[in-house]
N, CA, C and O of each residue as an XYZ file, in Angstrom:
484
protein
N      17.223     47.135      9.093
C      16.618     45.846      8.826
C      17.553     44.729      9.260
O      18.693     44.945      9.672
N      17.015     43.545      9.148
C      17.673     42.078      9.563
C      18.433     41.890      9.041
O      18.281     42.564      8.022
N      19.685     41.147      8.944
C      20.351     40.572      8.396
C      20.429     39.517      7.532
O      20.374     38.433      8.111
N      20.571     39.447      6.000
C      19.923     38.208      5.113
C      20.849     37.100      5.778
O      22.005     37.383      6.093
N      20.318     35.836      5.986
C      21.077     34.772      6.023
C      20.935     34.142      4.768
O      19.852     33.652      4.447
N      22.170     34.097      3.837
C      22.932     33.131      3.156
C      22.916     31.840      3.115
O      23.928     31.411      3.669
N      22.031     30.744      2.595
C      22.224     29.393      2.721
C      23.241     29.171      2.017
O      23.554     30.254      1.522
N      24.007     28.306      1.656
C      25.242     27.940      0.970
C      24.488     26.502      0.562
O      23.818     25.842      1.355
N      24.715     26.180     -0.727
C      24.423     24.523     -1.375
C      25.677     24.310     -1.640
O      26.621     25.099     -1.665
N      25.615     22.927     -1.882
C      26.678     21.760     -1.684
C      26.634     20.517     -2.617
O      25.760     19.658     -2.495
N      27.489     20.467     -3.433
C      27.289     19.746     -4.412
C      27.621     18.160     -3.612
O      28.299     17.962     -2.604
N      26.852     17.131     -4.496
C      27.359     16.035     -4.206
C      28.369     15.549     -4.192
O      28.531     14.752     -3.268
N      29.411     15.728     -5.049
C      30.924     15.423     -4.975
C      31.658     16.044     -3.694
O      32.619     15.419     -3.245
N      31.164     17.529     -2.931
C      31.720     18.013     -2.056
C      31.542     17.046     -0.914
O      32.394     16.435     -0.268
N      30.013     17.056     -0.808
C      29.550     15.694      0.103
C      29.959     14.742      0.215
O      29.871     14.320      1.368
N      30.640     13.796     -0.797
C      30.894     12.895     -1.191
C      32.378     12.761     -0.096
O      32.730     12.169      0.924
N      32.985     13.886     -1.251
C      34.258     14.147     -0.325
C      34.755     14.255      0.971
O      35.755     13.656      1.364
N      34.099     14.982      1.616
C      33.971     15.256      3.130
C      33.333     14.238      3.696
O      33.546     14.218      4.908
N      32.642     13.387      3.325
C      32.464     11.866      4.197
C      33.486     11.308      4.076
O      34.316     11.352      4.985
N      33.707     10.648      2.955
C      35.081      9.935      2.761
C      36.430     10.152      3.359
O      37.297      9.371      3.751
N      36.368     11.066      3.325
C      37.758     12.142      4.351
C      37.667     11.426      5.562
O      38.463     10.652      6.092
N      36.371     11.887      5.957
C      35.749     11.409      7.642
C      35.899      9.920      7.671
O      36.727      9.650      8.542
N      35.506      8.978      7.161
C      35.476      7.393      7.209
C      36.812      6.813      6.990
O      37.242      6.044      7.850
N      37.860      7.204      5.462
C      38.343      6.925      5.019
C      39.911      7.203      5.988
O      40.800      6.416      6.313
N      39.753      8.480      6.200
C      41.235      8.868      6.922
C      40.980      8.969      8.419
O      41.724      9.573      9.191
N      39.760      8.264      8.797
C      39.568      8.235      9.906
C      39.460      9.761     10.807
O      39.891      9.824     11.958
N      38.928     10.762     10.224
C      39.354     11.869     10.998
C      37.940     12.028     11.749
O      36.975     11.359     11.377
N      37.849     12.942     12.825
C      36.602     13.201     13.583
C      36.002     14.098     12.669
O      36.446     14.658     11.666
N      34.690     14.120     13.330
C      33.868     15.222     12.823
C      34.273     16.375     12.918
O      34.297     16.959     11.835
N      34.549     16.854     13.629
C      35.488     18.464     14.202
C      36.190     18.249     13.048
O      35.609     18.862     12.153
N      37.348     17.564     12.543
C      38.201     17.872     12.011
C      37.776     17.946     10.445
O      38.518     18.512      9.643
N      36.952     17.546     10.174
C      36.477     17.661      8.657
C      35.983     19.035      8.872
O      36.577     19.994      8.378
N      34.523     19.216      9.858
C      34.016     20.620      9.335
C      35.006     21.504      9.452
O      34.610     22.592      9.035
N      36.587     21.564      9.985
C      37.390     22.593     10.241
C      38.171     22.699      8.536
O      38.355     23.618      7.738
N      38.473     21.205      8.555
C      38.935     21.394      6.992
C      38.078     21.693      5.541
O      38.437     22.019      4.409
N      37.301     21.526      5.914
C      36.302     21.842      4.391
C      35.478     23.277      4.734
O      35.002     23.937      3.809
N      35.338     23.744      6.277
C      35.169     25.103      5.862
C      33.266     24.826      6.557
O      32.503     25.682      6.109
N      32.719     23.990      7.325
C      31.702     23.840      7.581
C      31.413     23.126      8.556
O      32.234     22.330      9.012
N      29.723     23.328      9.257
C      29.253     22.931     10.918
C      29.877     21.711     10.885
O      30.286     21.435      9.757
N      30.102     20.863     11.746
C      30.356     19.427     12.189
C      28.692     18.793     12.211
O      28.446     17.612     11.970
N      27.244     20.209     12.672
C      26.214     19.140     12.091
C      26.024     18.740     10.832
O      25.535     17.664     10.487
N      26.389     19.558     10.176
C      26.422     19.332      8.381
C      26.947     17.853      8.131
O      26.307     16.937      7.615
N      28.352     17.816      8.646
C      28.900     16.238      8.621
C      28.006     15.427      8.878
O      27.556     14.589      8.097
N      27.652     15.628     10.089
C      27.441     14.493     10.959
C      25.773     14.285      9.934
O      25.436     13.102      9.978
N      24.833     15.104      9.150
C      23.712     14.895      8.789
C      24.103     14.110      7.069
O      23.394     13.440      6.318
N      25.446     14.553      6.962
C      25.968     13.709      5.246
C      26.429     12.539      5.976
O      26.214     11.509      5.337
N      26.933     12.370      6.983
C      27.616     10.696      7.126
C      26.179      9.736      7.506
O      26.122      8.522      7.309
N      24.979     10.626      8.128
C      24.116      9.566      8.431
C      23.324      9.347      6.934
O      22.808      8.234      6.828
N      23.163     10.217      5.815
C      22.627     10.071      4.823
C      23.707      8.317      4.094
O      23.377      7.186      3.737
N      25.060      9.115      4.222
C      25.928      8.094      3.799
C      25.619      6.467      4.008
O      25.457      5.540      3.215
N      25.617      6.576      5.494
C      25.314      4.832      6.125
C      24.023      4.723      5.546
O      23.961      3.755      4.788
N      22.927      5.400      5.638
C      21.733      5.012      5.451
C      21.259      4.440      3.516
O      20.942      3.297      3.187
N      21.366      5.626      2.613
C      21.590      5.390      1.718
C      22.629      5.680      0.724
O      22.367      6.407     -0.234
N      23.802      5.155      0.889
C      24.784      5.297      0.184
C      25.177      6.348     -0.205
O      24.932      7.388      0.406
N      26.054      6.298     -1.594
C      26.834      7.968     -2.606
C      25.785      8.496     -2.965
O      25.801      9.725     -3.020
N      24.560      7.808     -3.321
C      23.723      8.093     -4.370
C      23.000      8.874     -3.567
O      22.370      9.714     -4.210
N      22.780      8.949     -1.927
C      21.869      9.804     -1.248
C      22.597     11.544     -0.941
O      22.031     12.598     -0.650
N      23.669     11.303     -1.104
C      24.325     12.629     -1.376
C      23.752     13.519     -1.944
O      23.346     14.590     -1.495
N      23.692     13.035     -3.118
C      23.532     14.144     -4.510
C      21.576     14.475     -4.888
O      21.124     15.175     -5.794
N      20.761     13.652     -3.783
C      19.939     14.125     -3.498
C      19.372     15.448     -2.805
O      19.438     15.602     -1.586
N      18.781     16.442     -3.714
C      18.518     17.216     -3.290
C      17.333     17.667     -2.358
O      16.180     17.630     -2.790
N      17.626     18.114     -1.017
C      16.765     17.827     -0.049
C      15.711     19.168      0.693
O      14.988     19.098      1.686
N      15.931     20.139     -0.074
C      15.106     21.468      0.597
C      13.824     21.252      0.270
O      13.280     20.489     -0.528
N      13.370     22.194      1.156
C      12.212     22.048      0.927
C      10.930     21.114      1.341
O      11.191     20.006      1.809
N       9.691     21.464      1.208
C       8.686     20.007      2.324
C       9.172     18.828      1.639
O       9.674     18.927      0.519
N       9.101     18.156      2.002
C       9.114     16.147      1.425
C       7.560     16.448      0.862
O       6.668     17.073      1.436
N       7.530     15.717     -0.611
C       6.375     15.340     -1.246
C       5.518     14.186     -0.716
O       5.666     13.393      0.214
N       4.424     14.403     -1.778
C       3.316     13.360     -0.933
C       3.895     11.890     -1.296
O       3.560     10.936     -0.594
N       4.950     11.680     -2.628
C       5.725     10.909     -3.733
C       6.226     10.066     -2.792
O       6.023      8.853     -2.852
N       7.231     10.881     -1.423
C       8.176     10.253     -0.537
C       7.343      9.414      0.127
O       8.100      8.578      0.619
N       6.262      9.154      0.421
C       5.744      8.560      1.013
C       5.025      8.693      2.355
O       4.278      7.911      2.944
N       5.517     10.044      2.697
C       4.685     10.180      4.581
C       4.470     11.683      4.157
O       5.265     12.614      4.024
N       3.129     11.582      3.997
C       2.557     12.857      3.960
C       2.047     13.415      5.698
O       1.648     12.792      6.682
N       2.278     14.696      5.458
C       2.424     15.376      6.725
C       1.162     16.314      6.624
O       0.691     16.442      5.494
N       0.503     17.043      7.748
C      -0.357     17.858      7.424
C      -2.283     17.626      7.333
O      -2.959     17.416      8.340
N      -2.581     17.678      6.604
C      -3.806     16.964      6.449
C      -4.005     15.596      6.002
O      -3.387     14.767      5.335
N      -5.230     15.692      6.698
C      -5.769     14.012      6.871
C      -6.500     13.924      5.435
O      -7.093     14.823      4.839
N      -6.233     12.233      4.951
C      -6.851     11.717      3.921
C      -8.557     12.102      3.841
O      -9.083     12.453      4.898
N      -9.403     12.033      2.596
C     -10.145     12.535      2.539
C     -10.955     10.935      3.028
O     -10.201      9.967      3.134
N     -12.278     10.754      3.271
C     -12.875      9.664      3.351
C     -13.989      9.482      2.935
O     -14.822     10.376      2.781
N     -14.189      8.031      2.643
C     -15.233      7.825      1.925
C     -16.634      8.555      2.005
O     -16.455      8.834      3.191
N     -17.602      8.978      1.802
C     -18.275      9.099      1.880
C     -19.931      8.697      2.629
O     -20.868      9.394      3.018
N     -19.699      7.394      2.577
C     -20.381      6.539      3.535
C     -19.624      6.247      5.157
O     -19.996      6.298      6.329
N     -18.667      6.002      4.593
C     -17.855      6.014      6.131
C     -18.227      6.837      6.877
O     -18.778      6.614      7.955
N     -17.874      8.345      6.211
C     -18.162      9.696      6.997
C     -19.133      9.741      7.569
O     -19.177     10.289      8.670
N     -20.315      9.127      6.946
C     -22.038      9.100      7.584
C     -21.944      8.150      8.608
O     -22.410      8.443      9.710
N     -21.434      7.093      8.431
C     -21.482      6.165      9.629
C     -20.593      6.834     10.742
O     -21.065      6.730     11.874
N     -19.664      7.350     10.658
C     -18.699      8.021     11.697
C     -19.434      8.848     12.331
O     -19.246      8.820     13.547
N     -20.355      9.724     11.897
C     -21.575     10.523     12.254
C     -22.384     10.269     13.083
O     -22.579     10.663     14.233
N     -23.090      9.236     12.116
C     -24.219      8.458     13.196
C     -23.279      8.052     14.209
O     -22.898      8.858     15.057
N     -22.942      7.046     14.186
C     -22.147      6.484     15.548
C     -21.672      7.761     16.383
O     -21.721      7.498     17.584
N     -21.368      8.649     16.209
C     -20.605      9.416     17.059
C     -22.283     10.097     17.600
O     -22.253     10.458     18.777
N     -22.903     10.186     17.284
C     -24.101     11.178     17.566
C     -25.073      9.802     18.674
O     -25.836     10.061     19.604
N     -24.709      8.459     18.175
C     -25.312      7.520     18.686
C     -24.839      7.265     20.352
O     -25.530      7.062     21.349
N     -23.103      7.392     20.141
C     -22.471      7.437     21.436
C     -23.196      8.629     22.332
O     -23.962      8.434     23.275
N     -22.610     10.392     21.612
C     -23.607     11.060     22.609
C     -24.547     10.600     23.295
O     -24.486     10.549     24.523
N     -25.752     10.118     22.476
C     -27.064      9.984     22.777
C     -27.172      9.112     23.908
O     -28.119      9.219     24.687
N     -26.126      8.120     24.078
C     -26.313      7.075     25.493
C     -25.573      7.704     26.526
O     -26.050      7.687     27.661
N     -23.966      8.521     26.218
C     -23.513      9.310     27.275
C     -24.581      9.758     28.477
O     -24.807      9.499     29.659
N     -25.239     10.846     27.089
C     -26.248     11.710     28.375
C     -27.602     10.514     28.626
O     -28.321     10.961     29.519
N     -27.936      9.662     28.297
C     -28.734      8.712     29.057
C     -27.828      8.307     30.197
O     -28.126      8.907     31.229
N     -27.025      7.647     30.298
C     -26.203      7.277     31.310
C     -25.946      8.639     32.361
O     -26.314      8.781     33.527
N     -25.518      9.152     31.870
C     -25.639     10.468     33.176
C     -27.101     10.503     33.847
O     -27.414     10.257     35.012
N     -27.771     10.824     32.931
C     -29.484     10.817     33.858
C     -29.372      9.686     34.135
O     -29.321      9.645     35.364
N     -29.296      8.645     33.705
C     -29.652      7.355     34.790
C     -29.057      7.162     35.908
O     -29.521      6.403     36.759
N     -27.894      7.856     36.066
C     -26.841      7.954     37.290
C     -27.730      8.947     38.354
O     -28.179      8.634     39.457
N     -27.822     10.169     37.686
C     -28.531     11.015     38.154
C     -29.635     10.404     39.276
O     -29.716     10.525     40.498
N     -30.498      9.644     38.207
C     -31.828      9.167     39.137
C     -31.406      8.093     40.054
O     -32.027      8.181     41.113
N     -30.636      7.185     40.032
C     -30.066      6.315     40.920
C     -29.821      6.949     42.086
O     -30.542      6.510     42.982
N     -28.832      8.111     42.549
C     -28.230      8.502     43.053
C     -29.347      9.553     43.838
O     -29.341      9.883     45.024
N     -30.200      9.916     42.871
C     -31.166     10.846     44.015
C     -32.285      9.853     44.661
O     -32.732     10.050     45.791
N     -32.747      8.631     43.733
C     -33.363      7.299     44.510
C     -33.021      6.847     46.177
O     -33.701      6.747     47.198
N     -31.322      6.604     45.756
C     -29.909      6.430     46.496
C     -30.492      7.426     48.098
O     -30.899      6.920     49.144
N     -30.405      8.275     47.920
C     -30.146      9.488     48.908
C     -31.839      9.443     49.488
O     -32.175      9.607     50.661
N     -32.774      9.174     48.310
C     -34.211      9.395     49.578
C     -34.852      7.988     50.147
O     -35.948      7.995     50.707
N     -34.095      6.789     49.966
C     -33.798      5.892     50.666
C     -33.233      5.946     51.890
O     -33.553      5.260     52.861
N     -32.589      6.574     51.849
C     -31.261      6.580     52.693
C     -32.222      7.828     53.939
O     -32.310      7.313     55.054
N     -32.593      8.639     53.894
C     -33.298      9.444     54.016
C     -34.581      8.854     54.978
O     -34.701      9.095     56.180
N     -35.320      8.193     54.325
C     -36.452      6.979     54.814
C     -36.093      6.560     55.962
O     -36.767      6.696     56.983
N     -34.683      5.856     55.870
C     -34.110      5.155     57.141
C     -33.671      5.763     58.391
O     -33.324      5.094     59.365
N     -33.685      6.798     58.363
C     -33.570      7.732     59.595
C     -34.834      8.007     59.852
O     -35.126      8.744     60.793
């Protein structure tokens, strides 16, 4: 069988730490994930949490889908009114209905078109 992969969690104070390291003592990214034992993307995804929302976005815990709470729901579409839906209907069935008029009217133009054309010879 496969091999389990191991996620490892990370407390906020660790987070905390390892930015600060990075900002504070000026060190690169390389050099933190070498000293604390982890990816340089890991850093680089806690220092942008850092700038963006502060200490306090650290210790946010982030697995898992984003709720509908966060604000951008992903996935399915809102449900809709009920009347809307009927009008979205009609109209859409209304558009068909002139599409294919417009094609036949092209249609007959175009074969009009040709036994005109036809005449003149």
């Amino acid at each position: 069988m496969g091999k389990k992969i191991v996620r490892r969690q990370y407390g906020g104070e660790f987070k905390q730490r390892a930015v600060e390291d990075l900002r504070n003592n000026r060190l690169s990214q390389y050099e933190v994930a070498a000293q604390y034992g982890i990816s340089r993307s890991m850093i680089q995804r806690w220092e942008r949490i850092y700038l963006e929302e502060g200490v306090a976005g650290l210790y946010i815990e982030r697995r898992g889908r984003a709720s509908a709470a966060s604000g951008v729901q992903k996935g399915r579409r809102p449900k809709l009114d009920k009347q809307v839906e009927e009008d979205l209907v009609a109209e859409n069935q209304r558009l068909r209905a002139e599409v294919a008029y417009l094609k036949n009217l092209q249609a007959l133009v175009l074969e009009d078109e040709r036994r005109q054309h036809k005449k003149r010879w």
